[in-house]
C-alpha atoms as an extended CHARMM CRD file, in Angstrom:
* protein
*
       237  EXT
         1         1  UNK       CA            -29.9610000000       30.8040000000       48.5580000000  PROA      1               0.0000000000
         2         2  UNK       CA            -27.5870000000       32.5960000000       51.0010000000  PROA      2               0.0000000000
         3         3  UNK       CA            -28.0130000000       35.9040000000       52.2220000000  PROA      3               0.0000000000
         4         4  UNK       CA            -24.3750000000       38.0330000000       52.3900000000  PROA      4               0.0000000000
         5         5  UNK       CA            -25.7810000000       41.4110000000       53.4860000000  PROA      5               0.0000000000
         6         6  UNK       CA            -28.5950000000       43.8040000000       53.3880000000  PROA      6               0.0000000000
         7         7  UNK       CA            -30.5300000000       43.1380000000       50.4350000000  PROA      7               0.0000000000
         8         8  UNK       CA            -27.3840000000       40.9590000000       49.0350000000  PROA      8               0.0000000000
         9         9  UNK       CA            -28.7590000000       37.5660000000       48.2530000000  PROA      9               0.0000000000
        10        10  UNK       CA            -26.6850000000       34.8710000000       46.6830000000  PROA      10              0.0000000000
        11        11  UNK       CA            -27.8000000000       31.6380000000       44.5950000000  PROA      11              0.0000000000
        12        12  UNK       CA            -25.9000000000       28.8420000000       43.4720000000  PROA      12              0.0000000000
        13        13  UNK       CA            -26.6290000000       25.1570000000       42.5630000000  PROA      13              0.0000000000
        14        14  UNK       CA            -25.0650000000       21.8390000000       43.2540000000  PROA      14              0.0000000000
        15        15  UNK       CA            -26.0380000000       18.3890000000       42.3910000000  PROA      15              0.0000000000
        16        16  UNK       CA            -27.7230000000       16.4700000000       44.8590000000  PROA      16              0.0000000000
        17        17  UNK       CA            -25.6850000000       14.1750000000       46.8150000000  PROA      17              0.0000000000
        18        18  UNK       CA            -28.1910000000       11.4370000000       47.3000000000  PROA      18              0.0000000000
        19        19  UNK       CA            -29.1600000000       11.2270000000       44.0110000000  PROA      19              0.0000000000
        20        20  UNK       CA            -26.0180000000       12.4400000000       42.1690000000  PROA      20              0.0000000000
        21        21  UNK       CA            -27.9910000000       14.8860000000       39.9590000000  PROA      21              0.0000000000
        22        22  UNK       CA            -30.2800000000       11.9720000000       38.0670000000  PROA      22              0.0000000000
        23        23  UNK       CA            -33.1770000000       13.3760000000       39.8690000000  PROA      23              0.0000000000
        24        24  UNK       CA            -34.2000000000       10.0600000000       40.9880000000  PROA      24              0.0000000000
        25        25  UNK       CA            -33.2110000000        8.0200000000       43.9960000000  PROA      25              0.0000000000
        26        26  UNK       CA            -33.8240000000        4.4970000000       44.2100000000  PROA      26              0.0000000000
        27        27  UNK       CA            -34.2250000000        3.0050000000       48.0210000000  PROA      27              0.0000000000
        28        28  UNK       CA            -31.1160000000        0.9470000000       49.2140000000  PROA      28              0.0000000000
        29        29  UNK       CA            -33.6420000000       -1.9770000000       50.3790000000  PROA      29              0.0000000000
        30        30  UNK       CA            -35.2230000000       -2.1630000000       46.6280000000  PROA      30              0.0000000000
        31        31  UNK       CA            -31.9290000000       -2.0040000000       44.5910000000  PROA      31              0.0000000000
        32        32  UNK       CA            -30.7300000000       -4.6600000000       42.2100000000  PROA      32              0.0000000000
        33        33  UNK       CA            -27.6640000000       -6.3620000000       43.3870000000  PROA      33              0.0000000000
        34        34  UNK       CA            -26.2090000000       -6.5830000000       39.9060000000  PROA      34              0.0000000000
        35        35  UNK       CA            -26.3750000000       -2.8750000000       39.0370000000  PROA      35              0.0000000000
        36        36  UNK       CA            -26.3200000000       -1.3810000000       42.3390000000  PROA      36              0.0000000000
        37        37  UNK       CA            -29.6060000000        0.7340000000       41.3670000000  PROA      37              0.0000000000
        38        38  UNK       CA            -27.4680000000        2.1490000000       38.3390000000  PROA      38              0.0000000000
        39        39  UNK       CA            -30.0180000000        0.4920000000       35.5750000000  PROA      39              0.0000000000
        40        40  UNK       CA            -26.9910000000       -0.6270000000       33.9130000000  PROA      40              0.0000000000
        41        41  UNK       CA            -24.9940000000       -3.5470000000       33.3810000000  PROA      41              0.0000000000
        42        42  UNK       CA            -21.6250000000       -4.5250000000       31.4960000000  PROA      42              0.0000000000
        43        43  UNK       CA            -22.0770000000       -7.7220000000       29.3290000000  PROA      43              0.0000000000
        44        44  UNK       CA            -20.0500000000       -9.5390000000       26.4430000000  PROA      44              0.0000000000
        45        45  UNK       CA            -21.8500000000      -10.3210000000       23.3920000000  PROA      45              0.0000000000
        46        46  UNK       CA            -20.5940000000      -12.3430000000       20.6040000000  PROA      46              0.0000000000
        47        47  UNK       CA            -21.4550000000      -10.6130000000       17.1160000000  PROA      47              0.0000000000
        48        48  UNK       CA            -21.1300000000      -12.3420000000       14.2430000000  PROA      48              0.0000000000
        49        49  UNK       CA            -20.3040000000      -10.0820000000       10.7740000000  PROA      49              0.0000000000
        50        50  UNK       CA            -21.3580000000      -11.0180000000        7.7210000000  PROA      50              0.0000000000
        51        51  UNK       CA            -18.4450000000      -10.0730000000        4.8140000000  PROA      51              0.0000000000
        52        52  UNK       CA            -19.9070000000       -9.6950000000        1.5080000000  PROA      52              0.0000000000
        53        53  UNK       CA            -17.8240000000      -11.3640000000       -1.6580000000  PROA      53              0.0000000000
        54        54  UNK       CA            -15.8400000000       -7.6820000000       -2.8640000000  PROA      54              0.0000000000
        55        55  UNK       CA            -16.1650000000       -5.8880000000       -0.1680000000  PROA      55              0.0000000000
        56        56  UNK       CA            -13.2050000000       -3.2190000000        0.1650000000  PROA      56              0.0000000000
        57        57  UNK       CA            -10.9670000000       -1.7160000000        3.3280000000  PROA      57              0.0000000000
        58        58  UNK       CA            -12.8910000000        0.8230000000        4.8220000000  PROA      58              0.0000000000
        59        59  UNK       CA            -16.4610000000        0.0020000000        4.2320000000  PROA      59              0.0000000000
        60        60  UNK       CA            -18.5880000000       -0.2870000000        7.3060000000  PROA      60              0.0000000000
        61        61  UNK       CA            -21.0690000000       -2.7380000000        9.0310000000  PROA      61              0.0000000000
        62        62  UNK       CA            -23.9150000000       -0.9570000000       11.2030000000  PROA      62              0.0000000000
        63        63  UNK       CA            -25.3700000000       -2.7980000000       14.0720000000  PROA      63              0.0000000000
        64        64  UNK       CA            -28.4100000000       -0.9560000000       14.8470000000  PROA      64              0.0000000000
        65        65  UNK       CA            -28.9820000000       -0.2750000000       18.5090000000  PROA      65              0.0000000000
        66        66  UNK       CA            -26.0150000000       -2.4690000000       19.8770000000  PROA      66              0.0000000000
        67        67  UNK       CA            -24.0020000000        0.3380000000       21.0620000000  PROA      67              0.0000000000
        68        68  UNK       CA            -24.1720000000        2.5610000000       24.2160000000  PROA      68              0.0000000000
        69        69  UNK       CA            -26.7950000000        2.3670000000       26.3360000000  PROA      69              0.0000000000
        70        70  UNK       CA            -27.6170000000        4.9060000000       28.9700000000  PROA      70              0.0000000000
        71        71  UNK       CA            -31.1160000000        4.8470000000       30.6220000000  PROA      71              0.0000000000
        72        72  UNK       CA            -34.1620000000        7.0440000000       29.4520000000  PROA      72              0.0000000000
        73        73  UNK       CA            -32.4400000000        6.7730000000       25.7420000000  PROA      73              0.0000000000
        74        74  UNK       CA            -32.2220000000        4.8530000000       22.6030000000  PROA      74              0.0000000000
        75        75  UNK       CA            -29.3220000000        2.5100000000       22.3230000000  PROA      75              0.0000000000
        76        76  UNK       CA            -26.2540000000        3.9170000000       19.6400000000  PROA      76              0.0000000000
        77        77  UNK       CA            -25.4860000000        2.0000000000       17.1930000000  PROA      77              0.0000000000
        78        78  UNK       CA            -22.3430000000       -0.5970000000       16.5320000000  PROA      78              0.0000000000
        79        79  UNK       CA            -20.0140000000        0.3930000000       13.7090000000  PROA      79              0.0000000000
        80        80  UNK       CA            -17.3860000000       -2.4300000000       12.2190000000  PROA      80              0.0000000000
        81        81  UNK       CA            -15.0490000000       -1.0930000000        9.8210000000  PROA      81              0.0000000000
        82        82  UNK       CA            -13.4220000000       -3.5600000000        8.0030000000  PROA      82              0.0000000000
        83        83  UNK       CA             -9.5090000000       -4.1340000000        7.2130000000  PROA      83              0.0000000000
        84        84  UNK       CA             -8.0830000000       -5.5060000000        4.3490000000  PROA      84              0.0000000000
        85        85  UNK       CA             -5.0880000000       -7.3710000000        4.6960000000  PROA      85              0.0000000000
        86        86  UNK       CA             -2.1620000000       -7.4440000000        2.2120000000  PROA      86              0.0000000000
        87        87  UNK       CA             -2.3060000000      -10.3600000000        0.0820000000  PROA      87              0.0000000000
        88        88  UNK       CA              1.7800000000      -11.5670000000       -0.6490000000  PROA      88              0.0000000000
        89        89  UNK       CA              1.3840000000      -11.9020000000       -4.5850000000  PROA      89              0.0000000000
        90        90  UNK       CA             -1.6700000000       -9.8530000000       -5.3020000000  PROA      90              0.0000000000
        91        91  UNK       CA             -1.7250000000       -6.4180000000       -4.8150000000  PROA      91              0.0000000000
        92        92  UNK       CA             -5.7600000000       -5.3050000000       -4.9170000000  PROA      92              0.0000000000
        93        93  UNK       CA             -6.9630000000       -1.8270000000       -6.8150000000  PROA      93              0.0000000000
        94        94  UNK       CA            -10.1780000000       -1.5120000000       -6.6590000000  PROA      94              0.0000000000
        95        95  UNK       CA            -12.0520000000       -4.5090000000       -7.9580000000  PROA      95              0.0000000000
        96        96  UNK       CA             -8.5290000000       -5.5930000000       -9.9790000000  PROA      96              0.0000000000
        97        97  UNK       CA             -5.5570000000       -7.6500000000       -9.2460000000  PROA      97              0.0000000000
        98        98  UNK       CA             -2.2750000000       -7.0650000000      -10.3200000000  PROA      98              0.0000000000
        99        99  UNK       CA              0.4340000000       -9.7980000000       -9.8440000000  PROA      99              0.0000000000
       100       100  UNK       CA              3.8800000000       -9.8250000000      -11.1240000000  PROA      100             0.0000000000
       101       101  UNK       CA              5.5690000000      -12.8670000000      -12.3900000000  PROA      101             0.0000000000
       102       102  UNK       CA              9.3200000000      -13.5750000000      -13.7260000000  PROA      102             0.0000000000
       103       103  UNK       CA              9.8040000000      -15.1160000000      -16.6600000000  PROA      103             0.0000000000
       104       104  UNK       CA             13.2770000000      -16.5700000000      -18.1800000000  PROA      104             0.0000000000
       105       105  UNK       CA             15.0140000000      -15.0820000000      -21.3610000000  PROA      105             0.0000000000
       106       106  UNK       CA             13.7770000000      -18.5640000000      -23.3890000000  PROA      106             0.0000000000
       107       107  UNK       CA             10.4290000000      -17.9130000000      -22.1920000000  PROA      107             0.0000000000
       108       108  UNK       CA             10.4240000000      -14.2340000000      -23.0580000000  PROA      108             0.0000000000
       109       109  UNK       CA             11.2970000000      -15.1000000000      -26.7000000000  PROA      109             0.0000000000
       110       110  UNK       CA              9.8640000000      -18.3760000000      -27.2570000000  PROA      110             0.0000000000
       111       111  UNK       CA              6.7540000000      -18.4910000000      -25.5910000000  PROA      111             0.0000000000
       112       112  UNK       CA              5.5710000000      -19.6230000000      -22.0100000000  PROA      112             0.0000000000
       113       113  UNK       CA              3.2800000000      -21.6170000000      -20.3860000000  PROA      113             0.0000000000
       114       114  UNK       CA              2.3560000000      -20.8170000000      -16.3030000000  PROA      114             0.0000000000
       115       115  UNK       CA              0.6310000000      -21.3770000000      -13.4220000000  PROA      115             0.0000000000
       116       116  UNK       CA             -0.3930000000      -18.8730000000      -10.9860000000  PROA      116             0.0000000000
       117       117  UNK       CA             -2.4560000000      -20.0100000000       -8.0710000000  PROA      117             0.0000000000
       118       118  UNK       CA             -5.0380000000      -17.5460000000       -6.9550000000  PROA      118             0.0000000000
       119       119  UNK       CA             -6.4730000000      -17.2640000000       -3.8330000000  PROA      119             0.0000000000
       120       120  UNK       CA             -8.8940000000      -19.3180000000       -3.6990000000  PROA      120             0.0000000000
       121       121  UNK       CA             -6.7430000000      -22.1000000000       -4.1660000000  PROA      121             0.0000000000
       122       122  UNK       CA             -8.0160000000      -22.6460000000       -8.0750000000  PROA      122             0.0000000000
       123       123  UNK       CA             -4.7560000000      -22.6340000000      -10.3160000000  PROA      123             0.0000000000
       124       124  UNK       CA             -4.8780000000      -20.3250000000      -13.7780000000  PROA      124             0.0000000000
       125       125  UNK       CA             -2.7450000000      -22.2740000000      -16.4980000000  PROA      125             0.0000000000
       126       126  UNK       CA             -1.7830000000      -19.8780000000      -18.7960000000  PROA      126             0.0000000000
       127       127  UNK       CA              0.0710000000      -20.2220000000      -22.2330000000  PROA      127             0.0000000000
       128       128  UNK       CA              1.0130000000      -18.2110000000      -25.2920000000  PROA      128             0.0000000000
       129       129  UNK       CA              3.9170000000      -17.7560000000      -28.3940000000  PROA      129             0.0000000000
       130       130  UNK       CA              3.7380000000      -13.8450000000      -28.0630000000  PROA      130             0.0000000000
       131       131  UNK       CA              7.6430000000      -12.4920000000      -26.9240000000  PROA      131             0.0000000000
       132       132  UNK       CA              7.9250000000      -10.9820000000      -23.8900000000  PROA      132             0.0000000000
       133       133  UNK       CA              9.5340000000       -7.9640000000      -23.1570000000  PROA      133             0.0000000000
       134       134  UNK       CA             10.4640000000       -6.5690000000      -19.5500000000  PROA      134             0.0000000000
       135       135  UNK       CA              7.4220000000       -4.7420000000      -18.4470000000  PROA      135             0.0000000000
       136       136  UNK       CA              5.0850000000       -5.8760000000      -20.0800000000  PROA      136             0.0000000000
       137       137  UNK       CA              1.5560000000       -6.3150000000      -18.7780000000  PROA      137             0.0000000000
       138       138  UNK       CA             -0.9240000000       -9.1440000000      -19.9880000000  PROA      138             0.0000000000
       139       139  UNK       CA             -4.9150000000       -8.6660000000      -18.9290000000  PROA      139             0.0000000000
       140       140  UNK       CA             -6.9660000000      -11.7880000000      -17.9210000000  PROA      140             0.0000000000
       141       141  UNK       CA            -10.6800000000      -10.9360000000      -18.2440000000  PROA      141             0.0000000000
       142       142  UNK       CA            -12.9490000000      -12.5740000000      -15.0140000000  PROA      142             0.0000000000
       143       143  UNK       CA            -10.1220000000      -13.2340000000      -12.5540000000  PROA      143             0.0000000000
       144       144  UNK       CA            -10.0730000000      -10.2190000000      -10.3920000000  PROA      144             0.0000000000
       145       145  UNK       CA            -11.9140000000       -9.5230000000       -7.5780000000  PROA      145             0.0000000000
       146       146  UNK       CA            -15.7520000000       -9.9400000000       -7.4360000000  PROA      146             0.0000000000
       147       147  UNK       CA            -17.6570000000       -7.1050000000       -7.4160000000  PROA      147             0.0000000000
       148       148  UNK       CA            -19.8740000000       -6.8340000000       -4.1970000000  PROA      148             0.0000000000
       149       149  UNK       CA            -23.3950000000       -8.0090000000       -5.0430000000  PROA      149             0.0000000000
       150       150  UNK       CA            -22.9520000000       -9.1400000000       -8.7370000000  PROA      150             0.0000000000
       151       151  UNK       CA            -21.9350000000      -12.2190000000      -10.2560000000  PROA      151             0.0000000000
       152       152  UNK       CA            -19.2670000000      -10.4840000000      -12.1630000000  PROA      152             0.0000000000
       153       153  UNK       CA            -15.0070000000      -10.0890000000      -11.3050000000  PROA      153             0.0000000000
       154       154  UNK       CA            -12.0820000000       -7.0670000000      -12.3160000000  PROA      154             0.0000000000
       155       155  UNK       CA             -9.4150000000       -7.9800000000      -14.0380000000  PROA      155             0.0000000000
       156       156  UNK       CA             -5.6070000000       -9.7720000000      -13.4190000000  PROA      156             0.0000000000
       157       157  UNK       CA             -2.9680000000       -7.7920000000      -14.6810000000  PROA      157             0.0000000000
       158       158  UNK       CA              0.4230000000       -9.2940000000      -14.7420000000  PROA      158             0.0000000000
       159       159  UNK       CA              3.2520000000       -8.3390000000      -15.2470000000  PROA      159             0.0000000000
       160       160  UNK       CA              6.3350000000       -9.1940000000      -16.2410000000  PROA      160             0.0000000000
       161       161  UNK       CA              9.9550000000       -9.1490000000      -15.2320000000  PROA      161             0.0000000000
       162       162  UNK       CA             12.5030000000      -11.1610000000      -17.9850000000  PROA      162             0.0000000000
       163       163  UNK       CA             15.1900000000      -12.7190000000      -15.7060000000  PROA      163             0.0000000000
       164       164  UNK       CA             18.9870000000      -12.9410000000      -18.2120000000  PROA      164             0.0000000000
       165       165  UNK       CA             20.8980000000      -15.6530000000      -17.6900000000  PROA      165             0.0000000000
       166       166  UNK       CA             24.7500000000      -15.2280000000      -16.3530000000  PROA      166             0.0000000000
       167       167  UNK       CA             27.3620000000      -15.5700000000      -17.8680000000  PROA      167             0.0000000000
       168       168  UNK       CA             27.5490000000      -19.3190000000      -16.5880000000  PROA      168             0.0000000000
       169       169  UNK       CA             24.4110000000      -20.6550000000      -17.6360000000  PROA      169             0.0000000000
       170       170  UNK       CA             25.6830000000      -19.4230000000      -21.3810000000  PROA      170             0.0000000000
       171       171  UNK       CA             28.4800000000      -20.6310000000      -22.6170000000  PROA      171             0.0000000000
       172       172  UNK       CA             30.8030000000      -18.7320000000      -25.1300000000  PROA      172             0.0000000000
       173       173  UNK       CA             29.7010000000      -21.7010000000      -27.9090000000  PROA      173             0.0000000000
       174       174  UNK       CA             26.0490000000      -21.1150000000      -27.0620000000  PROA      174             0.0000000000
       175       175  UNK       CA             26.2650000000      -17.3330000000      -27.4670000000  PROA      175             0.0000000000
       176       176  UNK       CA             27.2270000000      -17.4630000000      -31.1580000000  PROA      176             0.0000000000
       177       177  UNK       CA             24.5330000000      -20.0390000000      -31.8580000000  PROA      177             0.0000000000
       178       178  UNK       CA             21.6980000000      -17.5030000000      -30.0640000000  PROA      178             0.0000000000
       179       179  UNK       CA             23.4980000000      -14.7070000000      -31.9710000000  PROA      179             0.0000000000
       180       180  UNK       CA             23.0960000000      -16.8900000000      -35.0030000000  PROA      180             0.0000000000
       181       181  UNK       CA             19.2130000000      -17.2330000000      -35.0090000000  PROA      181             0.0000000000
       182       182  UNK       CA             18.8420000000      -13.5620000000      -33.4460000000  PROA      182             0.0000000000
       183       183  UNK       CA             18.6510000000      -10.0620000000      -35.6230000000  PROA      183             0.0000000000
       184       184  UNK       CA             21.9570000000       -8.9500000000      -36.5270000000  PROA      184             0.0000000000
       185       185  UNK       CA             23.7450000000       -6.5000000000      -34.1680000000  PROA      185             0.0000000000
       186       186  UNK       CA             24.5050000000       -2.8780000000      -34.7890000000  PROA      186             0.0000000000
       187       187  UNK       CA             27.3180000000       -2.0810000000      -36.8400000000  PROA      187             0.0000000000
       188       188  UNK       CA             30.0630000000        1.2140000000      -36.0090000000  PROA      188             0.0000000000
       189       189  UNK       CA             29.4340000000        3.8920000000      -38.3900000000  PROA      189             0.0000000000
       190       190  UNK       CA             32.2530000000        4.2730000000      -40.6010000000  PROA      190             0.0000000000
       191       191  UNK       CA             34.9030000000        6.8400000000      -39.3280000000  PROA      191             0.0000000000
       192       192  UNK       CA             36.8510000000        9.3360000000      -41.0490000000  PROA      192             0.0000000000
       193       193  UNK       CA             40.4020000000        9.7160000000      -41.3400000000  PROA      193             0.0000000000
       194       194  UNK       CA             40.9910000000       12.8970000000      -38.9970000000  PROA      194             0.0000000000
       195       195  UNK       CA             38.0300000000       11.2880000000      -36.6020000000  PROA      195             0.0000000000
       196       196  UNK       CA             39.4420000000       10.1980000000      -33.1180000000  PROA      196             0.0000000000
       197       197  UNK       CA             38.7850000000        6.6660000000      -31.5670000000  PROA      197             0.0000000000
       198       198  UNK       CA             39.2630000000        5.9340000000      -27.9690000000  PROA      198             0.0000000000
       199       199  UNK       CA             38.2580000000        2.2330000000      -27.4860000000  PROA      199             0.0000000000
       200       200  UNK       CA             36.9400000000        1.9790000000      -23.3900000000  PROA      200             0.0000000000
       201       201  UNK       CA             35.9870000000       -0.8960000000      -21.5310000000  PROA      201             0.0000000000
       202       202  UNK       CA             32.5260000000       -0.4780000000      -19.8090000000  PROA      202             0.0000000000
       203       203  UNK       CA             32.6040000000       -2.3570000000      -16.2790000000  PROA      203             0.0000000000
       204       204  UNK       CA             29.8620000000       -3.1320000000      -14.1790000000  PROA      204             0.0000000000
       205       205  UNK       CA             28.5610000000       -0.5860000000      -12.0240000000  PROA      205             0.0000000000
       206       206  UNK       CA             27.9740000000       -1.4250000000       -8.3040000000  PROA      206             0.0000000000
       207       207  UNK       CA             26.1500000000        1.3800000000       -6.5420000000  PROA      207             0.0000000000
       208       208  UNK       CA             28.1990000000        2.5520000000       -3.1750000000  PROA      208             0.0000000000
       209       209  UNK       CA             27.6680000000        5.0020000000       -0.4530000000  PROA      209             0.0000000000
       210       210  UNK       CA             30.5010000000        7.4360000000       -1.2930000000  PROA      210             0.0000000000
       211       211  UNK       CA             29.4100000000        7.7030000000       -4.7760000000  PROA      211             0.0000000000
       212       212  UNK       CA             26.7950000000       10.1830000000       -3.1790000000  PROA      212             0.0000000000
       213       213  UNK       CA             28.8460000000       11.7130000000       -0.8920000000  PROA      213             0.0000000000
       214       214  UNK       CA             31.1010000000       12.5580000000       -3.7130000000  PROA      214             0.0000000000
       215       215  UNK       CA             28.5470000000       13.6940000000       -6.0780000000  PROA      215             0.0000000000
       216       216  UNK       CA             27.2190000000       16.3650000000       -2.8830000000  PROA      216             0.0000000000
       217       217  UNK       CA             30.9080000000       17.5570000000       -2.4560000000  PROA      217             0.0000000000
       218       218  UNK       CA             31.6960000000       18.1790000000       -5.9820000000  PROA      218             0.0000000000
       219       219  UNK       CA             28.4350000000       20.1390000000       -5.9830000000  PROA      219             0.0000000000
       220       220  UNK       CA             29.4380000000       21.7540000000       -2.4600000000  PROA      220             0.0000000000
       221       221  UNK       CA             32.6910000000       22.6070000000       -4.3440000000  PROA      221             0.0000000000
       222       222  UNK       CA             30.8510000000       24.0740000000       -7.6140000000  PROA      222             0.0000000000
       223       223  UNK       CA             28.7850000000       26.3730000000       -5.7150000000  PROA      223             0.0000000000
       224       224  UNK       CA             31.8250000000       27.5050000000       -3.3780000000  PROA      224             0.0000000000
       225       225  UNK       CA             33.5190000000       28.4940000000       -7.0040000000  PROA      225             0.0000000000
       226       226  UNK       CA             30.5520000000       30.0520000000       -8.2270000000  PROA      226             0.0000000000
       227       227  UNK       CA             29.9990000000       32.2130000000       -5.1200000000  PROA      227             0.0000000000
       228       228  UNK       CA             33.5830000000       33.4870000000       -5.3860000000  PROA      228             0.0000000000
       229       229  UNK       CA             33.4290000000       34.1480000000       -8.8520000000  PROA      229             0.0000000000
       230       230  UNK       CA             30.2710000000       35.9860000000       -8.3090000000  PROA      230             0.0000000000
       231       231  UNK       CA             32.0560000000       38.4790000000       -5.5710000000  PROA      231             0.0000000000
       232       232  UNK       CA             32.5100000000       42.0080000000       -6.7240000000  PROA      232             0.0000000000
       233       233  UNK       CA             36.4110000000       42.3770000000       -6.1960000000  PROA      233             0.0000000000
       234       234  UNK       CA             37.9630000000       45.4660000000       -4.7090000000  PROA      234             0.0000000000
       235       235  UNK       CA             40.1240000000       48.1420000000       -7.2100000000  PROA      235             0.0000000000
       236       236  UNK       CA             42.9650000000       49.8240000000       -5.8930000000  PROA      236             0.0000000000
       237       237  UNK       CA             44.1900000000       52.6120000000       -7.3290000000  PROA      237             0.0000000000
């Protein structure tokens, strides 16, 4: 307390500087030499964390009492959140698997028989006559992930891609025997007289940057024409 004047009295507070506000001081001859009479200590521990079988990105594993520790107070606790990495040929939703595989146009329409190694290392042989078309997803029962705490596994999707082969792996002689033993193509509907035919030859397209730039000036160019169109023009009489 400080008095400024007649009958003025002022009060303020300040921590102590012995003990540094902790209301406690600790004599210089009886402190530890490790802590310095601060009651704490910095040490490295070496936890070990036990990952469940299924266990997904995000989940958590508590520590109880093996966090911060300040005197006069219960410990906090130690929370590990777990990362899941990114698997190179599985891609993981939930407790299923989906994996993408390429097949070739004789395996598409003939049947296939393949191997996909999983990760633990086991190899899934798998065979069958059905044909194939791009896209399409087959379902293996029991070969996803396991679900945490249970003796039972998601599903495998694959699916897959149909890779063509070019126009060197297939001769002209080979084409007419696979058009041979394939359904019959589409025929042209029968034109009238007065009808007009343009035949056209259909190259391949190769995407390029100035196809979009063109595409956004035309459309720069339509809107220009529209605007000026839309004008109300001036009459002079």
């Amino acid at each position: 307390m400080q008095q400024l004047g007649p009958g003025m009295i002022q009060q303020f507070q300040t921590p102590c500087q012995s003990c540094k506000g902790t209301g406690e001081l600790i004599d210089h001859t009886l402190r530890c030499e490790e802590c310095k009479g601060k009651k704490l200590i910095e040490v490295k521990e070496l936890i070990e964390v036990n990952v469940e079988r299924g266990m997904k990105d995000g989940e958590k594993v508590t520590f109880y009492e093996l966090g911060e520790q300040v005197p006069g107070a219960l410990p906090g606790d130690l929370l590990v959140v777990l990362k899941e990495e990114n698997d190179t040929a599985f891609i993981r939703k939930g407790n299923d698997l989906f994996y993408n595989h390429k097949l070739t146009l004789s395996e598409a329409l003939t049947g296939y028989e393949i191997a996909i190694q999983h990760m633990d290392g086991r190899y899934l042989v798998i065979k069958s006559n059905q044909i194939v078309k791009p896209g399409d997803t087959r379902v293996v029962e029991g070969e996803g992930m396991p679900i945490r705490r249970s003796d039972q596994k998601g599903k495998l999707y694959i699916k897959f891609d149909v890779v063509f082969p070019t126009e060197e792996q297939l001769s002209a002689g080979n084409r007419k025997k696979v058009e041979a033993l394939l359904p019959p193509k589409q025929k042209l509907p029968k034109f009238g007289p007065t009808e007009i035919i343009d035949e056209v030859v259909a190259n391949p397209y190769v995407p390029m940057v100035d196809d979009e730039s063109d595409h956004q000036s035309q459309n720069q160019d339509d809107d220009d024409e529209g605007g000026q169109q839309g004008r109300t023009q001036c009459v002079h009489q």
